[in-house]
C-alpha positions as CSV (number, residue, x, y, z in Angstrom):
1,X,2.7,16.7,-6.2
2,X,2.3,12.8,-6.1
3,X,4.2,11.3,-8.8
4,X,1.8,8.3,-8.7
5,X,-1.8,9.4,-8.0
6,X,-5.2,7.4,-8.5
7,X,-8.7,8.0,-7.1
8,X,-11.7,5.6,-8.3
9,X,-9.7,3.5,-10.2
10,X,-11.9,1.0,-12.1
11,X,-12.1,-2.1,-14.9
12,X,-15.2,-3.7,-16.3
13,X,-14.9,-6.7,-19.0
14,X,-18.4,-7.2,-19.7
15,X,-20.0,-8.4,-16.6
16,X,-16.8,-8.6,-14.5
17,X,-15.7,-5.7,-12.7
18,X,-11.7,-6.8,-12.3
19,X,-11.0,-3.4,-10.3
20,X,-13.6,-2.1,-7.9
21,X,-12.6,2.1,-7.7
22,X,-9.0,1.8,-6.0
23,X,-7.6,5.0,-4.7
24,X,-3.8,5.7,-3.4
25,X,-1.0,7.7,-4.1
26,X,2.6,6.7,-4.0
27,X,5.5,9.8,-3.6
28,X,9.1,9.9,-4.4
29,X,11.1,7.2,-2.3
30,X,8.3,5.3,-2.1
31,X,8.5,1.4,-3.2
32,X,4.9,-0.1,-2.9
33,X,4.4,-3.8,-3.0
34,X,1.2,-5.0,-4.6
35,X,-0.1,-8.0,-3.6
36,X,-3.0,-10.2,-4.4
37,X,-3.9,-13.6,-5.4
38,X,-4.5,-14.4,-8.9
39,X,-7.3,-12.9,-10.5
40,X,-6.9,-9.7,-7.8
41,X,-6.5,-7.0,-10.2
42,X,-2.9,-5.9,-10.0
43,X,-2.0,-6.9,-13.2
44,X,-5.3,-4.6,-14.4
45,X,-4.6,-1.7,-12.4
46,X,-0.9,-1.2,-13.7
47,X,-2.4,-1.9,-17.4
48,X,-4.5,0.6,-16.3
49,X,-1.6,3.1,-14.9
50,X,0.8,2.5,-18.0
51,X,-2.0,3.6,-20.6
52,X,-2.4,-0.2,-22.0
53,X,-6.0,-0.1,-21.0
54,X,-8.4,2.4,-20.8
55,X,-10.0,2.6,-17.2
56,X,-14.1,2.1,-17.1
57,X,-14.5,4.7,-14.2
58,X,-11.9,6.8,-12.5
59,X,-8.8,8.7,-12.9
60,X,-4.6,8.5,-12.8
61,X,-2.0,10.3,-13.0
62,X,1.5,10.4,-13.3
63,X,3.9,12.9,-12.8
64,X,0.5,15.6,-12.7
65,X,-0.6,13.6,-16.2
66,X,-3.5,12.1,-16.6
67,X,-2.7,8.7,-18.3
68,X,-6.0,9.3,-20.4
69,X,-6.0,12.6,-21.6
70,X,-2.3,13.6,-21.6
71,X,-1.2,9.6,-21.8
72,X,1.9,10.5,-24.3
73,X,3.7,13.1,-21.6
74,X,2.6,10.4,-18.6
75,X,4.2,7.1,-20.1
76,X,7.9,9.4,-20.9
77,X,8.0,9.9,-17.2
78,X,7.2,5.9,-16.8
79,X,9.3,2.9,-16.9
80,X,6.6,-0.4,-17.3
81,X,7.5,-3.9,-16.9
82,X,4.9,-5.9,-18.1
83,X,4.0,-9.4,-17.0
84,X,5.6,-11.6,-19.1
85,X,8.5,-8.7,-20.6
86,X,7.2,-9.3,-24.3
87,X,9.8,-8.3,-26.5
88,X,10.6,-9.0,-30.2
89,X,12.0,-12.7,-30.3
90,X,14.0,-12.5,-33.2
91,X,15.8,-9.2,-32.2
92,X,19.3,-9.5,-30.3
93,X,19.4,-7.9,-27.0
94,X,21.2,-5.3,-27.9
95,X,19.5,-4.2,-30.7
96,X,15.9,-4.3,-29.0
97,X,17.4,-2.1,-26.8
98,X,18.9,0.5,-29.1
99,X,15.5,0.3,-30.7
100,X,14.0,1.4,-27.3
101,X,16.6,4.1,-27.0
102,X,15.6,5.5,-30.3
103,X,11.7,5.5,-29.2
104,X,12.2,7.3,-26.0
105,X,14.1,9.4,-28.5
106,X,17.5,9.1,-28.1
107,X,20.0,9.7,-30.9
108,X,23.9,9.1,-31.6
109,X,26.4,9.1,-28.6
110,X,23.3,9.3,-26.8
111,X,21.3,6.4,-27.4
112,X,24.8,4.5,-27.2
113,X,25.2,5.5,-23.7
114,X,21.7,5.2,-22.5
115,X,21.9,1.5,-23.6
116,X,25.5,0.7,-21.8
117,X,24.0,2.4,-18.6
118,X,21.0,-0.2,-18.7
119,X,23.2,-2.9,-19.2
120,X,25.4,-2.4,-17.2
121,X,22.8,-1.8,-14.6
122,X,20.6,-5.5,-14.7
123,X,24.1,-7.1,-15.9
124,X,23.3,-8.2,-19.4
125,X,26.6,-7.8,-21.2
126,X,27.4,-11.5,-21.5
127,X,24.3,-11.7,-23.6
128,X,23.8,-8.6,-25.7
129,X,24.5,-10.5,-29.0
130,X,22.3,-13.6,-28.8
131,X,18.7,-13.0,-30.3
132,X,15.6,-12.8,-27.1
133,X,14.4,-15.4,-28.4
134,X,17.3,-17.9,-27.5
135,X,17.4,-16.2,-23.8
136,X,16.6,-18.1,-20.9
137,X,13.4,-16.8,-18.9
138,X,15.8,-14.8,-16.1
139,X,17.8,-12.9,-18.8
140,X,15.0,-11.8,-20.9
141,X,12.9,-10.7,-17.5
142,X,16.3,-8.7,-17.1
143,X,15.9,-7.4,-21.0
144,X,12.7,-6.0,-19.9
145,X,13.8,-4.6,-16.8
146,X,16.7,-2.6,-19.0
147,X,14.0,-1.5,-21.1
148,X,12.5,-0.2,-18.7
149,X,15.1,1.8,-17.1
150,X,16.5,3.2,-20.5
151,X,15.3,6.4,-20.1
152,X,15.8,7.0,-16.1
153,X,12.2,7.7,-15.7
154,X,11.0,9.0,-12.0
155,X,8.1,6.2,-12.4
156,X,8.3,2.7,-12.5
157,X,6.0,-0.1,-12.6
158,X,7.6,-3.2,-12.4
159,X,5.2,-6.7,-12.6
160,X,6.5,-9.6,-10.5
161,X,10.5,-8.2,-11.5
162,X,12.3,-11.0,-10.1
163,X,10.0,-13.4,-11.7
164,X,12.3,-16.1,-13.2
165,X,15.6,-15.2,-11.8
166,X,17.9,-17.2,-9.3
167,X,18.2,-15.9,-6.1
168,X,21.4,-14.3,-6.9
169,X,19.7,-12.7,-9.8
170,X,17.0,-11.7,-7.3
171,X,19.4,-10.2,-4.6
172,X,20.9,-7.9,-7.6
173,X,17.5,-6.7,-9.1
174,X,16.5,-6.0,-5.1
175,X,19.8,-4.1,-4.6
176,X,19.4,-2.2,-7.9
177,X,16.1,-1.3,-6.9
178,X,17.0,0.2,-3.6
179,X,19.7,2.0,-5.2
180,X,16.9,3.8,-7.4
181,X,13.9,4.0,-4.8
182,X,15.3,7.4,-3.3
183,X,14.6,9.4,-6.7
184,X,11.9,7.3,-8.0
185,X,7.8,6.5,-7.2
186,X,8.1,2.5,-7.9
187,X,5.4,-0.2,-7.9
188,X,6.1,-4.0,-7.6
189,X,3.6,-6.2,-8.3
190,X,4.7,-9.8,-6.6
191,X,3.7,-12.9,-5.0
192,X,6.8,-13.4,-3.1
193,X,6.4,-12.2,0.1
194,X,10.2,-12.1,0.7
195,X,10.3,-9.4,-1.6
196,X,8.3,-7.1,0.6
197,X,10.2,-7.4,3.3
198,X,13.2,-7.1,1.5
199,X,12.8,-3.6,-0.7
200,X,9.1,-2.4,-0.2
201,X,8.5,0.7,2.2
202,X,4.6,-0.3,2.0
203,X,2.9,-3.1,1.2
204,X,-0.5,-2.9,-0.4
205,X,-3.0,-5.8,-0.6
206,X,-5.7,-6.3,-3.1
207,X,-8.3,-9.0,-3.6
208,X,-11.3,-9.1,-5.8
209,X,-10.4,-5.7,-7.1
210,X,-10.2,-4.0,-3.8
211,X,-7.6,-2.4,-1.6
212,X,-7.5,-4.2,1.5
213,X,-4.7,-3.0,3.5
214,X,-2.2,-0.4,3.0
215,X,0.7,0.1,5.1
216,X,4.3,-0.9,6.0
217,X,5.8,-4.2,5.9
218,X,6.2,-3.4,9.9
219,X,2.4,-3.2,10.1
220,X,1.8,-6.5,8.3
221,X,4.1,-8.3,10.2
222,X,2.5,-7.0,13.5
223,X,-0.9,-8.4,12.5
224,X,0.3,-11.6,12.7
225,X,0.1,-13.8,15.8
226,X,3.9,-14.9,15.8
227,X,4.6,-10.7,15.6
228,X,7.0,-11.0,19.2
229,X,6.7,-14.9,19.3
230,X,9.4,-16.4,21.0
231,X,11.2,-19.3,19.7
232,X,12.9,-21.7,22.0
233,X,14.6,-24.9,21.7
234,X,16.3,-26.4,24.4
235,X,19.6,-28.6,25.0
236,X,17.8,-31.7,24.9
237,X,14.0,-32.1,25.1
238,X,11.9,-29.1,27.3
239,X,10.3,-30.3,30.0
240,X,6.1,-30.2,29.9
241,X,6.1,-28.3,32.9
242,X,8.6,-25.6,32.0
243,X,6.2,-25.7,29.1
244,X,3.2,-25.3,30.9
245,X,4.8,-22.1,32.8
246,X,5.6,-20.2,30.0
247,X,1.6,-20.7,28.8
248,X,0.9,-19.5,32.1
249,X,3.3,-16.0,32.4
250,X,1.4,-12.8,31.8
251,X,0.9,-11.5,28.1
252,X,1.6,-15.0,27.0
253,X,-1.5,-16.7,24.6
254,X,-0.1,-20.3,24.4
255,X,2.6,-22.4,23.7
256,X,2.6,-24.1,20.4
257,X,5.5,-27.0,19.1
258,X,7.2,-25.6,16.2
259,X,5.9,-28.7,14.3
260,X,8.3,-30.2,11.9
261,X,9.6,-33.5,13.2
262,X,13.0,-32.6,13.0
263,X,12.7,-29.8,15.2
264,X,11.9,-30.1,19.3
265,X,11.3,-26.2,19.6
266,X,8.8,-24.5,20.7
267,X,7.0,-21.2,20.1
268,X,5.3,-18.9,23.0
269,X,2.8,-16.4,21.3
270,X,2.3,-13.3,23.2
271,X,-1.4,-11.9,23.2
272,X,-1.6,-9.3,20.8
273,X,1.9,-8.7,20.4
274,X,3.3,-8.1,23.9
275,X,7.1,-8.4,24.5
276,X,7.4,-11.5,26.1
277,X,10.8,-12.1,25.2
278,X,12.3,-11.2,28.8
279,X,9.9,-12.8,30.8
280,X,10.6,-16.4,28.5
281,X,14.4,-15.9,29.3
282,X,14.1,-15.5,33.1
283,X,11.4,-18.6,33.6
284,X,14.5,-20.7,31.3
285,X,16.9,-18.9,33.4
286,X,15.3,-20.0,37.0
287,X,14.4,-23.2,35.6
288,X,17.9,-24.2,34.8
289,X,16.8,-24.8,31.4
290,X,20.1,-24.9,28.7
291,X,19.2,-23.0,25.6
292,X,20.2,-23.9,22.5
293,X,18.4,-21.2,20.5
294,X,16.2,-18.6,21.5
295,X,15.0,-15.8,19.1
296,X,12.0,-13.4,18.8
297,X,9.7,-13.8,15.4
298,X,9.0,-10.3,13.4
299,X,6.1,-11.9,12.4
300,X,4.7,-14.0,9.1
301,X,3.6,-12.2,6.2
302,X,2.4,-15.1,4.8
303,X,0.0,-15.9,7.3
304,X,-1.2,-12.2,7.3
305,X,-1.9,-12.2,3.5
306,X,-3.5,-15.5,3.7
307,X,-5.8,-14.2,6.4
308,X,-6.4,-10.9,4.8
309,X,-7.4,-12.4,1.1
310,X,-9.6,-15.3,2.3
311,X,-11.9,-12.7,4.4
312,X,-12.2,-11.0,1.6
């Protein structure tokens, strides 16, 4: 059983139809990245997923529930954070979350420790007395996130979860949810490509309401053309003929300068991803040339999604 599964997934507001009949499943130790431009429907579909709205055509399930008609059994198996983590202002954090605890249904010695594991979990302890409302934007994203994680659901759907945070913040919510992905079907909606590459085991991307692409990060990065570029910047500057011999070795597209002023590299793009790298080395190698750094792109996600979306 998929313990995310949608099939003709679709939103209308009056005339505009923000989610155009999206199908996918996502299975245990799966973490999905879903990305999009503003306006792409991601923010929709996981409305849509978590029960908040009601979908205009289509199905999903989680957990084997249908989030229409068995919505209350779907969203106990689900952990949802929101865009935006809305949570009552005036309550401290701590007693927000013991109100969670006690809707997910936790009592007594129970509740108590379902809160500390939380806590403890997104680091909020230096905090738990002050009311949300006084909370800087990182620690009550990290309010939400414990909300969300109260109850150790199998499902989560996290919106843009590092939104806000420092990176240091970032590199502990990416940790945390690596730690989780094994046992867990997790969505993250994000516009930080970073992200992807750091946690995500697929990478789907949506535009005008559409799926686009699903696959790995791996697969992204290969659609890109720096995906087995070669980076090279010599001791001193590199000669325009050495230059013009690595545009002319086999599998090689062209030579491009890196193109920051600072920088006198170069890059050598392969033609549709061939491994250039050893042939690069020997023609610097023959030529004499004295290397001062030499490494071999993965590829640009950025370039990929930006491609992607704008043929949409």
């Amino acid at each position: 059983m998929h313990l995310i599964e949608i099939e003709g997934l679709s939103k209308h507001f009056g005339d505009i139809e923000a989610v155009r009949g999206i199908s996918f499943t996502v299975d245990r130790g799966e973490v999905v990245g879903f990305l999009g431009p503003n306006g792409a429907g991601k923010s929709t579909t996981m409305k849509m997923l978590a029960g908040f709205l009601t979908p205009s055509a289509g199905r999903a399930s989680i957990c084997g529930h249908d989030v229409v008609e068995d919505g209350l059994a779907a969203r106990r198996r689900l952990g949802y954070l929101p865009e935006g983590a809305p949570a009552y202002p005036d309550m401290t954090a701590a007693s927000f979350l013991a109100f969670i605890a006690q809707i997910r249904g936790f009592r007594g010695a129970e509740a108590r420790a379902a809160v500390d594991r939380a806590v403890d979990r997104v680091d909020l302890g230096s905090v738990l007395e002050q009311p949300i409302d006084t909370l800087s934007k990182g620690f009550k994203r990290r309010v939400g996130l414990a909300q969300a994680l109260l109850h150790d659901p199998e499902v989560l759907i996290l919106d843009e979860p590092t939104d806000g945070l420092d990176p240091n913040q970032k590199h502990q919510v990416r940790q945390l949810i690596g730690s989780m992905a094994a046992t867990k079907a997790i969505i993250i909606s994000t516009h930080i490509l970073e992200e992807v590459d750091a946690v995500c085991t697929r990478a789907m991307v949506i535009a005008n309401g559409r799926v686009l692409v699903d696959g790995t990060p791996a697969a992204l990065e290969a659609r890109s053309p720096y995906h087995h570029a070669v980076y090279v910047r010599a001791e001193g500057k590199l000669p325009a003929s050495v230059q013009d011999e690595l545009g002319a070795l086999p599998g090689v597209k062209r030579v491009e300068a890196a193109g920051r002023a600072d920088d006198q590299g170069v890059y050598v793009l392969p033609q549709n991803g061939a491994d250039i790298g050893p042939l690069v080395r020997g023609l610097l190698a023959a030529r004499g040339v004295g290397v001062a750094e030499l490494r071999v792109e993965r590829g640009r996600l950025d370039g990929v999604f930006r491609d992607i979306t704008m043929a949409a």
